[in-house]
LOTIMAR-373393 format. One line per field, with one value per atom (N, C-alpha, C): x, y, z; residue number from 1; atom name; chain; residue in three letters. Coordinates in nm, 3 decimals, decimal comma, always signed. Example, Ala and Ser with C-alpha at 12.3 -4.5 7.8 and 13.67 -1.06 7.14 Angstrom:
// residues 2
px (+1,319|+1,230|+1,320|+1,285|+1,367|+1,290);
py (-0,569|-0,450|-0,330|-0,225|-0,106|+0,003);
pz (+0,780|+0,780|+0,780|+0,708|+0,714|+0,787);
numi (1|1|1|2|2|2);
lolo (N|CA|C|N|CA|C);
vexmar (A|A|A|A|A|A);
martor (ALA|ALA|ALA|SER|SER|SER);
//
This chain:
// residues 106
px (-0,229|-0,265|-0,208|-0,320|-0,211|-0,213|-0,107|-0,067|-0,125|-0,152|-0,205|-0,187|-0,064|-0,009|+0,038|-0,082|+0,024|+0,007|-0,014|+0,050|-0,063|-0,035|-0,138|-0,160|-0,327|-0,287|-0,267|-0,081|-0,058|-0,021|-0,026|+0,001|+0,166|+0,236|+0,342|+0,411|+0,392|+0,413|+0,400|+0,380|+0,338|+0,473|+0,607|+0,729|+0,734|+0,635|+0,699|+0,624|+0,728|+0,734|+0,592|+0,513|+0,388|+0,443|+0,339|+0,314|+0,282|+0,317|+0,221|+0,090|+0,005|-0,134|-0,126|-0,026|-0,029|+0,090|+0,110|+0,217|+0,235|+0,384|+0,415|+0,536|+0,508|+0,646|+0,752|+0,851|+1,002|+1,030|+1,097|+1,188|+1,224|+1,350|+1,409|+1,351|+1,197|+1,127|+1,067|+1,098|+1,012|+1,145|+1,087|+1,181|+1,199|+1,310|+1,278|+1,160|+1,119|+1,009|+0,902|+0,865|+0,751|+0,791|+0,915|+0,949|+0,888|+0,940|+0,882|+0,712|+0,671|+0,518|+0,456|+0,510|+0,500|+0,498|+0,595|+0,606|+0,518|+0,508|+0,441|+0,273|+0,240|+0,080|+0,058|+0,228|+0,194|+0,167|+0,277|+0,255|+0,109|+0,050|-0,100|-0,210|-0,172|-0,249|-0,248|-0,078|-0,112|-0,151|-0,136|-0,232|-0,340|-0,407|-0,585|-0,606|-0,511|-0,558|-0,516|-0,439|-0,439|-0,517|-0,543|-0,661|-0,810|-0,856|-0,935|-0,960|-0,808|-0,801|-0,835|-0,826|-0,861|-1,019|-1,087|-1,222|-1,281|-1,227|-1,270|-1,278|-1,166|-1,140|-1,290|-1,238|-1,363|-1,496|-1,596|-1,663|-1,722|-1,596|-1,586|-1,616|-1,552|-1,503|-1,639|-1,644|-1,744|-1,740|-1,858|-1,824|-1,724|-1,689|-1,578|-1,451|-1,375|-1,250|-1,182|-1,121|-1,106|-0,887|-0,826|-0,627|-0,653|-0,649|-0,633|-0,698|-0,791|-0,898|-0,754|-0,732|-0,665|-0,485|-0,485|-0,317|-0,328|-0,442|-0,492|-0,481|-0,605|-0,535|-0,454|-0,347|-0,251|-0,120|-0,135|-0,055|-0,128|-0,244|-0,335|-0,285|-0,323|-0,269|-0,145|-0,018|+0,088|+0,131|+0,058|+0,076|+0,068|-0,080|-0,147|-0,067|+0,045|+0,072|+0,225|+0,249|+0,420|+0,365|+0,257|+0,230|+0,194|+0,141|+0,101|+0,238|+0,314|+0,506|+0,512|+0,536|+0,590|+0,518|+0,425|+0,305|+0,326|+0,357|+0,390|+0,511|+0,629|+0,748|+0,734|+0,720|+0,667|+0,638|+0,489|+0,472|+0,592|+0,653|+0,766|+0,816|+0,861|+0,986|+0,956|+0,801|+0,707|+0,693|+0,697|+0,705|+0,590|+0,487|+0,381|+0,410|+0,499|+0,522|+0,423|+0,381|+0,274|+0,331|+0,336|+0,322|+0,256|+0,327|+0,266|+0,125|+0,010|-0,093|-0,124|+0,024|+0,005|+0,026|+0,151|+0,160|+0,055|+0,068|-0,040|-0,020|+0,014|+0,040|-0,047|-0,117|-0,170|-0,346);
py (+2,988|+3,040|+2,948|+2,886|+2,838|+2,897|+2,831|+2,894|+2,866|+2,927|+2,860|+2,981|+2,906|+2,973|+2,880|+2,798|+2,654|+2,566|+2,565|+2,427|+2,414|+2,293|+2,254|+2,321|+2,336|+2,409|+2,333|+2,373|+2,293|+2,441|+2,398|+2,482|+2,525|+2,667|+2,672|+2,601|+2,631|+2,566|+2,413|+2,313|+2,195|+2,118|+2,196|+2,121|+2,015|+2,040|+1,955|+2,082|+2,081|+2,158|+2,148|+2,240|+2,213|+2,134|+2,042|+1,965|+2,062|+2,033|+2,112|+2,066|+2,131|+2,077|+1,977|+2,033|+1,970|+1,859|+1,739|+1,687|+1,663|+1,693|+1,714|+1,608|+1,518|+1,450|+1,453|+1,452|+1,497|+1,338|+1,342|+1,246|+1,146|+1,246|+1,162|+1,079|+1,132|+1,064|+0,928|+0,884|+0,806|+0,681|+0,584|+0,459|+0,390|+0,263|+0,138|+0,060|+0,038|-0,032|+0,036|+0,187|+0,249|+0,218|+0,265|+0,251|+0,130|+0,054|-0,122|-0,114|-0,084|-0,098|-0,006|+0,104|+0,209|+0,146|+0,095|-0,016|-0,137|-0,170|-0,269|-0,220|-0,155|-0,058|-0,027|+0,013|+0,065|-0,025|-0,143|-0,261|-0,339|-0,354|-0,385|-0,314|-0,193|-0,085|-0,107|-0,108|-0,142|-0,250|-0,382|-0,520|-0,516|-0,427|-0,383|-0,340|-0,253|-0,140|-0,221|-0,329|-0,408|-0,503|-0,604|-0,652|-0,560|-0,436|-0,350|-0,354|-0,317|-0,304|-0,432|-0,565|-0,645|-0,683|-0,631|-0,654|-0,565|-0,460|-0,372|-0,386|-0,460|-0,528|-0,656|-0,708|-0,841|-0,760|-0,654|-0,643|-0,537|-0,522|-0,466|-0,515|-0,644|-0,773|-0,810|-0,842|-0,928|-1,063|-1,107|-1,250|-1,361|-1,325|-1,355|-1,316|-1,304|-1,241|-1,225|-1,096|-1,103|-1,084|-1,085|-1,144|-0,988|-0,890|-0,754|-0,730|-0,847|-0,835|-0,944|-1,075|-1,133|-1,087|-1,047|-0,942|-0,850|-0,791|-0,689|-0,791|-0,890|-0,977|-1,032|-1,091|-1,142|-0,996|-0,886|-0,800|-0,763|-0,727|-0,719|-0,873|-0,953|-1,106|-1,062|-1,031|-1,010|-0,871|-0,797|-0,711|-0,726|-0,828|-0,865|-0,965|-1,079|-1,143|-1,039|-0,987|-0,888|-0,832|-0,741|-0,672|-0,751|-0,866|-0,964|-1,049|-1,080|-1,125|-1,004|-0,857|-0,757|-0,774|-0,743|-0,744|-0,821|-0,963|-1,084|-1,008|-1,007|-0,957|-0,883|-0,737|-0,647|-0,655|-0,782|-0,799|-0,906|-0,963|-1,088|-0,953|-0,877|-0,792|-0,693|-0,711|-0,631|-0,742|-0,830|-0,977|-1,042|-1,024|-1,114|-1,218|-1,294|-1,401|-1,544|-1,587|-1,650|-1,806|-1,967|-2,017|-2,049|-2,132|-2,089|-2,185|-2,120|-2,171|-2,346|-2,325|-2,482|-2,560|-2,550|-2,672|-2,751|-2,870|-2,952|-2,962|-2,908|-2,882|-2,788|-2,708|-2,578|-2,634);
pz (+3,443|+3,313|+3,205|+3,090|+3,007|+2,890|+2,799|+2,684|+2,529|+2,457|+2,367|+2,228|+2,160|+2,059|+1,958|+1,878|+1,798|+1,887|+2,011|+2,088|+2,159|+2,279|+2,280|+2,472|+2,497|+2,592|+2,730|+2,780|+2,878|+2,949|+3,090|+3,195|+3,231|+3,162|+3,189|+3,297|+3,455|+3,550|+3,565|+3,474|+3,445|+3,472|+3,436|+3,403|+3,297|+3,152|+3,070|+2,925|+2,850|+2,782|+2,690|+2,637|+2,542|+2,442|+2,307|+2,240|+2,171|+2,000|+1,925|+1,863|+1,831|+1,804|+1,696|+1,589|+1,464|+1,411|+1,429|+1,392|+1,245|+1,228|+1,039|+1,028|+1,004|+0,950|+0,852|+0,954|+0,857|+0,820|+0,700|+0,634|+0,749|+0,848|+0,944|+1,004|+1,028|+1,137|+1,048|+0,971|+0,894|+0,906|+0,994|+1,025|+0,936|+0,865|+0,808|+0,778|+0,917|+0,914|+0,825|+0,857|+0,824|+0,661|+0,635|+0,467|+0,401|+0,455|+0,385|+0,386|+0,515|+0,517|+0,409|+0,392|+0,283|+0,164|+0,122|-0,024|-0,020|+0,072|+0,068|+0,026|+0,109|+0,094|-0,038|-0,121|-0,206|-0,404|-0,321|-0,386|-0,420|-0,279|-0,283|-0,357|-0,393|-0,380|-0,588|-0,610|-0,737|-0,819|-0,738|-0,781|-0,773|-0,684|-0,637|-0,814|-0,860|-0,951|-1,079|-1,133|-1,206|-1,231|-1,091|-1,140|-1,160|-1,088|-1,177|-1,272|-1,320|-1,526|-1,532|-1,499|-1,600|-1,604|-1,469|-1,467|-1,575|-1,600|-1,669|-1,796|-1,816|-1,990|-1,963|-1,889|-1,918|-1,929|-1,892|-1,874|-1,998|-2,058|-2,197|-2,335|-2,300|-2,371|-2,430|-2,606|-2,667|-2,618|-2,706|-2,641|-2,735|-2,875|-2,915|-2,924|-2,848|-2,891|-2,953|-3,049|-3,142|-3,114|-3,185|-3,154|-3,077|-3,120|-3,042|-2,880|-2,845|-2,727|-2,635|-2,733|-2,689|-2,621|-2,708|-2,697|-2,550|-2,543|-2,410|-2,315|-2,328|-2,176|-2,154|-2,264|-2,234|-2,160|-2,166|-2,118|-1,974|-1,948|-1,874|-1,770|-1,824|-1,701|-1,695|-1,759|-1,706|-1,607|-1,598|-1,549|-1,387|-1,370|-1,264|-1,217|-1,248|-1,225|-1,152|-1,213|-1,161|-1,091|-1,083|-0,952|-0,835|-0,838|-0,723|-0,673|-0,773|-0,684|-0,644|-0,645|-0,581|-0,461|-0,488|-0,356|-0,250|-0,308|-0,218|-0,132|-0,217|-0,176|-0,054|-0,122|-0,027|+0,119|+0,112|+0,208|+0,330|+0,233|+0,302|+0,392|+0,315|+0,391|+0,514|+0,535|+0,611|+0,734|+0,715|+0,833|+0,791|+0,697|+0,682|+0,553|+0,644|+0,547|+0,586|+0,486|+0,498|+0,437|+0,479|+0,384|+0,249|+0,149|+0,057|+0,031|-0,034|-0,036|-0,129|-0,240|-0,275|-0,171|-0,009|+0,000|+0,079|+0,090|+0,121|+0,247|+0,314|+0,484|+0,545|+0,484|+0,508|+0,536);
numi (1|1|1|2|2|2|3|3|3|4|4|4|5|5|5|6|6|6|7|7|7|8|8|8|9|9|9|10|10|10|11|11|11|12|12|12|13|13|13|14|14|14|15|15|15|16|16|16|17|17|17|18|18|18|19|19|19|20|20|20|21|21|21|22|22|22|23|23|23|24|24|24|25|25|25|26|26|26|27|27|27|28|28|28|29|29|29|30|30|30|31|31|31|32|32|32|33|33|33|34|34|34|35|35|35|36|36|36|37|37|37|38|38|38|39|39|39|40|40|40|41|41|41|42|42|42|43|43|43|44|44|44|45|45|45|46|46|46|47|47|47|48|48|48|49|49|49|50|50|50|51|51|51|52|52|52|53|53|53|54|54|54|55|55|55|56|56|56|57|57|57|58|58|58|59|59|59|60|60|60|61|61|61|62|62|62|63|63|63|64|64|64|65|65|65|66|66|66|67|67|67|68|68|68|69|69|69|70|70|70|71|71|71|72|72|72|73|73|73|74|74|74|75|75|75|76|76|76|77|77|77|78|78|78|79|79|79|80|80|80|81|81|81|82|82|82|83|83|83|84|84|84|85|85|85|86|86|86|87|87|87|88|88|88|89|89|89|90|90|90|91|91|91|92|92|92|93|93|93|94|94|94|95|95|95|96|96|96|97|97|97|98|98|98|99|99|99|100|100|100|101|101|101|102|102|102|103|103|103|104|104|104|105|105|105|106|106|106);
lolo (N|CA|C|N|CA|C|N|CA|C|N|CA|C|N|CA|C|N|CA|C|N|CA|C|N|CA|C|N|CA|C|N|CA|C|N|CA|C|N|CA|C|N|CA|C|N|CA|C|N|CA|C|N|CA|C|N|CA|C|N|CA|C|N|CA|C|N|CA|C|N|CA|C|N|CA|C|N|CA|C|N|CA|C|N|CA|C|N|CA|C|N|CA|C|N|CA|C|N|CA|C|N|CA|C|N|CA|C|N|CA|C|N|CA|C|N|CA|C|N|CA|C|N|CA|C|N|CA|C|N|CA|C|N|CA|C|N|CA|C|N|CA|C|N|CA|C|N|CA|C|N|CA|C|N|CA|C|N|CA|C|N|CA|C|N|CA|C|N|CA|C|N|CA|C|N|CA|C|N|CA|C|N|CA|C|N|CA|C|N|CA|C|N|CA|C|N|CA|C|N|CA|C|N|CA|C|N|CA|C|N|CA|C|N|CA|C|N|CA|C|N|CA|C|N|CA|C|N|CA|C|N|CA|C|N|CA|C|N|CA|C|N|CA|C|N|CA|C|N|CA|C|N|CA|C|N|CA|C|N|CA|C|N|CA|C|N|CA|C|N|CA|C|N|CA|C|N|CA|C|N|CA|C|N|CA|C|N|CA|C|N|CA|C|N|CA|C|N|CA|C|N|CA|C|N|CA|C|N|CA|C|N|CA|C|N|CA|C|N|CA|C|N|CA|C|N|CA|C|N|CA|C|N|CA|C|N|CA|C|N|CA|C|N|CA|C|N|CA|C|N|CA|C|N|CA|C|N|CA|C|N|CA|C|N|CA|C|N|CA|C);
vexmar (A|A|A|A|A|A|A|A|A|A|A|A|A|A|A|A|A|A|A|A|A|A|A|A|A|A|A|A|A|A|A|A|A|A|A|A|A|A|A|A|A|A|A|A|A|A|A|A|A|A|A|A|A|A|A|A|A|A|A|A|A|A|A|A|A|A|A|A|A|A|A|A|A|A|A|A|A|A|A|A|A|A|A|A|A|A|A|A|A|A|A|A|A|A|A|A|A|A|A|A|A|A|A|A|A|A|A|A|A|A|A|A|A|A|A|A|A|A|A|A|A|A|A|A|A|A|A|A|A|A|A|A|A|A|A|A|A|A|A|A|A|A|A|A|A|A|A|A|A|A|A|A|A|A|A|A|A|A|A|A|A|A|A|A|A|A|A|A|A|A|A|A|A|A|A|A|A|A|A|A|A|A|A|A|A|A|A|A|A|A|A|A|A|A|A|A|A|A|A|A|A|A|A|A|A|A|A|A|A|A|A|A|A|A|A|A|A|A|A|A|A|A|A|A|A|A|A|A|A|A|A|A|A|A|A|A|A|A|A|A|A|A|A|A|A|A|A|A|A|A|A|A|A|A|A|A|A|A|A|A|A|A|A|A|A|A|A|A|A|A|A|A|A|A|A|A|A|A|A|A|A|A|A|A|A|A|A|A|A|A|A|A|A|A|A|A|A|A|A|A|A|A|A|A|A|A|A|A|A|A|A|A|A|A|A|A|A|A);
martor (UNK|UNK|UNK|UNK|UNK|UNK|UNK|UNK|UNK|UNK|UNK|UNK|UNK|UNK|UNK|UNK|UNK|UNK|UNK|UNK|UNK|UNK|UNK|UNK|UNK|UNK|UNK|UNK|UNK|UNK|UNK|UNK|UNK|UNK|UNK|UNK|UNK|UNK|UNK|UNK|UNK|UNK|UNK|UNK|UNK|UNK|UNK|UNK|UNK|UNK|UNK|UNK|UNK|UNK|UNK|UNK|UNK|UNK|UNK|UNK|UNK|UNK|UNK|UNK|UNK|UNK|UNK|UNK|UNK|UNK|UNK|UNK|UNK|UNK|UNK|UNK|UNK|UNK|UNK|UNK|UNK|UNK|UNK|UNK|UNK|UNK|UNK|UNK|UNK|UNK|UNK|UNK|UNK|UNK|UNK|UNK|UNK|UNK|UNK|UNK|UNK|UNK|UNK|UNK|UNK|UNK|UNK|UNK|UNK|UNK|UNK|UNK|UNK|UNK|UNK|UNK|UNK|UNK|UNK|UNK|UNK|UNK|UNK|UNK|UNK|UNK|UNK|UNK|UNK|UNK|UNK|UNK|UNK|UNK|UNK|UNK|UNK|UNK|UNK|UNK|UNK|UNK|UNK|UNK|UNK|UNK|UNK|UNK|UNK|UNK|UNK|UNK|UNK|UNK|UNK|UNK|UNK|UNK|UNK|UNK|UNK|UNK|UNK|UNK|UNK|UNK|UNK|UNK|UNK|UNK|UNK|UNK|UNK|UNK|UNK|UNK|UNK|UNK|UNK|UNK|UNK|UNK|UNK|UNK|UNK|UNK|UNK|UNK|UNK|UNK|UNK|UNK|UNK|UNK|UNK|UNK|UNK|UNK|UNK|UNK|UNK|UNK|UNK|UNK|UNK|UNK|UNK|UNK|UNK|UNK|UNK|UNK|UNK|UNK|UNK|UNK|UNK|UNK|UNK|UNK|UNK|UNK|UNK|UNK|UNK|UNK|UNK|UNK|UNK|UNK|UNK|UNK|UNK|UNK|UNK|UNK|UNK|UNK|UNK|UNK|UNK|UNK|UNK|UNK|UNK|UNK|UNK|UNK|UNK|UNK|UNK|UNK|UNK|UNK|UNK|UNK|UNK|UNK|UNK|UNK|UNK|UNK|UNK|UNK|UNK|UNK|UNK|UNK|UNK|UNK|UNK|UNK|UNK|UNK|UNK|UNK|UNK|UNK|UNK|UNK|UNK|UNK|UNK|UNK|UNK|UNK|UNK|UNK|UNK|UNK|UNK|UNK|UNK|UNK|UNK|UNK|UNK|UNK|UNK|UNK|UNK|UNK|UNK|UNK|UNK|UNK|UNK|UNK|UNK|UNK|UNK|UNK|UNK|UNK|UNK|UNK|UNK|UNK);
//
């Protein structure tokens, strides 16, 4: 006969205790590693969404720019530029360290 209350259905007599259907992660269970990959995901996630904003400005954008259009991308490029070193980072500390794309070795 098996059991099936929450868990998953294994055969009392089985000798290994039921599984539950639903796994919930605690804090504890959340390793180093997973942490970094976490930041890192989350790093990418906000250079994705910066350069966005700036497509969004360009696609906004007259075709002369006027100091206030200019002022936006110049904060807009900086934004994209700090979130993409984090990103980089991020990923260093995740193991995907990559050489870098200037040198002439690549």
């Amino acid at each position: 006969m098996a059991v099936s209350c929450g868990e998953s259905m294994v055969a009392p007599d089985a000798g290994t205790p039921p599984l539950p259907t639903e796994r919930t992660t605690d804090v504890t269970d959340i390793t180093t590693d997973d942490r970094t990959l976490m930041r890192a995901m989350r790093a990418a996630h906000a250079h994705a969404d910066a350069t966005t904003e700036t497509a969004r400005f360009l696609d906004r954008m007259g075709q002369v720019p006027d100091p206030a259009s200019i002022a936006e991308y110049a904060s807009l490029l900086a934004r994209e530029e700090l979130t993409r070193d984090e990103r980089a980072e991020m990923l260093r500390e995740a193991g995907l360290d990559l050489p870098s794309l200037d040198d002439e070795d690549v």
